[in-house]
C-alpha positions in Angstrom: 0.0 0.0 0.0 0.7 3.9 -0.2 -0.2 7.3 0.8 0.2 10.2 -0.8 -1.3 13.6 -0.4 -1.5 16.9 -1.9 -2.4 20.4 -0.2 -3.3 24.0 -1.8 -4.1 26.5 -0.3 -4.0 30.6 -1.3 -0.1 30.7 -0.9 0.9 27.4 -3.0 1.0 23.8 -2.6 2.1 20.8 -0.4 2.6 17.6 -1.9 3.8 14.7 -0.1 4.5 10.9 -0.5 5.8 7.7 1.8 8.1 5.3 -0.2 7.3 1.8 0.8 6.1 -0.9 -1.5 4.8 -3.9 -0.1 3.9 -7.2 -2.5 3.7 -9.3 0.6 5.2 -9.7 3.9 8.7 -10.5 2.8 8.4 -8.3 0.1 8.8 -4.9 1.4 10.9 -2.5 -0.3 11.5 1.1 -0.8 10.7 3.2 -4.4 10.5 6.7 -4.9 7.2 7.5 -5.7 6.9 11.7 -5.9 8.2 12.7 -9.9 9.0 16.3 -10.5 8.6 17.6 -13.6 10.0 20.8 -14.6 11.2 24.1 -16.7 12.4 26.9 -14.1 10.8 30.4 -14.6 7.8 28.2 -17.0 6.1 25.3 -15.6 6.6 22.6 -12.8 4.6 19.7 -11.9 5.0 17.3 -9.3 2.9 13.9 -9.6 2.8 11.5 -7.0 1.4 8.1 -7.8 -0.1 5.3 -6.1 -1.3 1.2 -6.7 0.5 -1.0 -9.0 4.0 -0.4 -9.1 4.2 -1.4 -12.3 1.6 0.8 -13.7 2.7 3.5 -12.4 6.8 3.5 -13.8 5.2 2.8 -17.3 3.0 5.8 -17.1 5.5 8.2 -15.3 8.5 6.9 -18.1 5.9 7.6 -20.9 5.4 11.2 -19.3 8.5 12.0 -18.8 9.7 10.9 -22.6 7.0 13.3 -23.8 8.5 15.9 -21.4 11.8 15.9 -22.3 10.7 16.0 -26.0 8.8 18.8 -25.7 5.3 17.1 -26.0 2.6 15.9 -23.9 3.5 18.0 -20.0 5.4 20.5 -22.0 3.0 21.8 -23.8 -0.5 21.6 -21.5 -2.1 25.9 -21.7 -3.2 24.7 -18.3 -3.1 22.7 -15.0 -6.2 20.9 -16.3 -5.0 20.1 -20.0 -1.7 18.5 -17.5 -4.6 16.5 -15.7 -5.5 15.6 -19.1 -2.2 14.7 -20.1 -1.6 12.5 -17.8 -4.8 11.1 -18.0 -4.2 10.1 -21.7 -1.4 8.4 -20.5 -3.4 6.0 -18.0 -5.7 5.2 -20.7 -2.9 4.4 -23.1 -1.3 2.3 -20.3 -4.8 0.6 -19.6 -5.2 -0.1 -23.1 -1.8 -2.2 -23.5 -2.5 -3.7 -20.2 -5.3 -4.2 -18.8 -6.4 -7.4 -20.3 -3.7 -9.0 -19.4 -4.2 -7.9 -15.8 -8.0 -8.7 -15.5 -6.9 -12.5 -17.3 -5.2 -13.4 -14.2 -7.3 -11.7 -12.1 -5.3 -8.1 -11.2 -7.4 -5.4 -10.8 -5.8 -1.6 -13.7 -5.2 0.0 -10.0 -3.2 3.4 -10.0 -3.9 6.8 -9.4 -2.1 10.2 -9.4 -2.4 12.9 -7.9 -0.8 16.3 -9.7 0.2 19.5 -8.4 1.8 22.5 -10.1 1.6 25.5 -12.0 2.4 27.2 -15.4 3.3 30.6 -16.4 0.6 32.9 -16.4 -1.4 30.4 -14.8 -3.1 29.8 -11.6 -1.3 27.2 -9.3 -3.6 24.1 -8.8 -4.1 20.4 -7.7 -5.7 17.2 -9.4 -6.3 14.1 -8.7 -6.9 11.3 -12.2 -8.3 8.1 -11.4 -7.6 4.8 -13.0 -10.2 5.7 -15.7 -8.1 8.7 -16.6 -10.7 11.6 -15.4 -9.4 14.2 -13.1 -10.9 15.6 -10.1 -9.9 18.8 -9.1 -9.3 20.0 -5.6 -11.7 23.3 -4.5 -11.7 25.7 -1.8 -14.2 23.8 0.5 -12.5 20.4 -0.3 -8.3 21.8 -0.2 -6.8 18.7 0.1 -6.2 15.3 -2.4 -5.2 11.8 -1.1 -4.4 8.5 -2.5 -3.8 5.3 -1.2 -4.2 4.3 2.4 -6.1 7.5 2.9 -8.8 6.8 6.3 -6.2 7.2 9.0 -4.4 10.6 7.7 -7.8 12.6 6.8 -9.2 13.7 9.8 -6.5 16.0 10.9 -6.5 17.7 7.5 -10.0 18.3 7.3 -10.0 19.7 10.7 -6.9 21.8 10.3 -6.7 22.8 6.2 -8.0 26.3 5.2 -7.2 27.3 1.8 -7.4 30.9 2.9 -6.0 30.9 6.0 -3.4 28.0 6.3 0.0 29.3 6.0 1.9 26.9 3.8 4.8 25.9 6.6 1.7 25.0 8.6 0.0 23.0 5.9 3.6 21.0 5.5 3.3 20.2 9.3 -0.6 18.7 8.6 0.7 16.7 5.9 3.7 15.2 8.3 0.7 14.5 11.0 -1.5 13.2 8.2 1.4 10.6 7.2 2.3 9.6 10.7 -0.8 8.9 12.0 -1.0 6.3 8.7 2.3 5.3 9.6 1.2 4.5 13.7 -2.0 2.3 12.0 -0.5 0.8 8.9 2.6 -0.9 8.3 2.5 -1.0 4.6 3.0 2.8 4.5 6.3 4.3 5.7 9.6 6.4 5.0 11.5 7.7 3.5 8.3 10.7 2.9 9.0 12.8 0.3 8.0 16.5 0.9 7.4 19.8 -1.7 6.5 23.1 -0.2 5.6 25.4 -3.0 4.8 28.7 -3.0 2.8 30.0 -5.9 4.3 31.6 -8.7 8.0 30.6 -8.2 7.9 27.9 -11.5 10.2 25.8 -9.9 10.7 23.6 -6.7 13.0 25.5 -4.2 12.0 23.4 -1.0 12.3 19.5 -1.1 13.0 17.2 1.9 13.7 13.4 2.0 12.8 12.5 5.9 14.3 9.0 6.7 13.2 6.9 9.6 15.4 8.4 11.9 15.2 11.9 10.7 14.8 14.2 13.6 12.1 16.6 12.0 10.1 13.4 11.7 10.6 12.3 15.0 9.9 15.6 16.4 6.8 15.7 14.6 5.8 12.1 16.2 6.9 12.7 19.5 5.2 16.3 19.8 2.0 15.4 18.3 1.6 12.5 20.5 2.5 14.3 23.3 -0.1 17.6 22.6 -3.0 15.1 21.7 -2.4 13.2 25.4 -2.1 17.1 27.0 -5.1 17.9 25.1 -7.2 15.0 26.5 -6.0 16.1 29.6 -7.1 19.5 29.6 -10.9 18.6 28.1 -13.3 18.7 30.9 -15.2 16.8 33.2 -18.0 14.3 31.2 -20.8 13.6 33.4 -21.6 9.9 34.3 -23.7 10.7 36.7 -27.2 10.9 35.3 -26.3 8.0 32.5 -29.5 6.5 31.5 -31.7 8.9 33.8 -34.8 10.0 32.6 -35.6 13.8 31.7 -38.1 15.1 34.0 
């Protein structure tokens, strides 16, 4: 399994990604799965991908060849046409493979989830499902996940405001979101992969690999842990003593 998550807010965009792969219980390994794509001062986008391992390497080579060509990212007007981009790659991935897939019984499983911007543009977020139709992140809804997505989604929708969410604070949420998956799944897990971009700077200026043992990802355990037990704490008294009583 895998999570992977995507903020926006007002200021720019947080996109990050844990880098375990798991085909069983002795096959656990690591792969990157967070792929930047860009062209300082023009365009960036950074896609993080989820489900079949597979899949997704044969979708984000095809993308990238395109890229480096000059096609396909390289040209999109718009975040959306790059959420159709990308989407046409699915598809074109789905239709060399997925009959072979579904003959032995393996479900087409991937999805992406795109972040980014492009000159002139507004910065923006997507999410394309396995189909290859993109859903776009909104004001009300400022967040995308993938993957292993129950156990990281409370604290974001609790905490994320697109307007009022500073983006060093929405980079904290997203390191809360992934270790609370970490604490209830095993099959997601470092290194996590983090972006912090702020809108209109066409290029990735703040990246972070956190290992295991990183200290910023330990601090973020060990603090969080510790303020939701002082939290409990500090809620008051519930009343047990008219349980079950009758109004009057």
């Amino acid at each position: 399994m895998t999570y992977c998550l995507g903020i926006i807010t007002r200021a720019g965009l947080v996109m990050a990604s844990d880098s375990r792969t798991n085909a069983g219980y002795d096959q656990v390994n690591v792969c990157r799965k967070m792929h930047i794509f860009e062209r300082p001062g023009e365009r960036v986008f950074v896609v993080l991908s989820s489900g079949s391992l597979s899949l997704s390497q044969s979708i984000i080579t095809l993308l990238r060849r395109d890229f480096d060509n000059g096609a396909g990212l390289a040209t999109a007007e718009t975040m959306y046409d790059a959420a159709r981009v990308i989407g046409d790659q699915v598809r074109h991935v789905s239709d060399m493979d997925r009959a072979a897939l579904e003959k032995d019984d393996y479900r087409f499983n991937v999805h992406l989830i795109v972040g980014g911007q492009i000159q002139g543009q507004p910065h923006d977020l997507y999410l394309v499902y396995p189909q290859g139709n993109p859903l776009c992140a909104s004001e009300d809804s400022p967040f995308l996940q993938t993957g292993e997505t129950k156990y990281g989604r409370p604290i974001l929708v609790r905490g994320i405001r697109y307007h009022d969410t500073p983006l060093e604070e929405a980079a904290k949420y997203a390191l809360i979101s992934i270790d609370s998956t970490m604490r209830s799944n095993v099959t997601v897990g470092p290194p996590i992969d983090v972006v912090l971009y702020r809108a209109g700077e066409l290029e990735v200026r703040r990246r972070r690999r956190l290992t295991e043992n990183d200290p910023d990802l330990q601090a973020v355990h060990r603090q969080w842990e510790l303020a939701l037990r002082k939290a409990v704490l500090e809620l008051g008294p519930i009343d047990f003593d008219t349980f079950g009583q009758k109004a009057p």
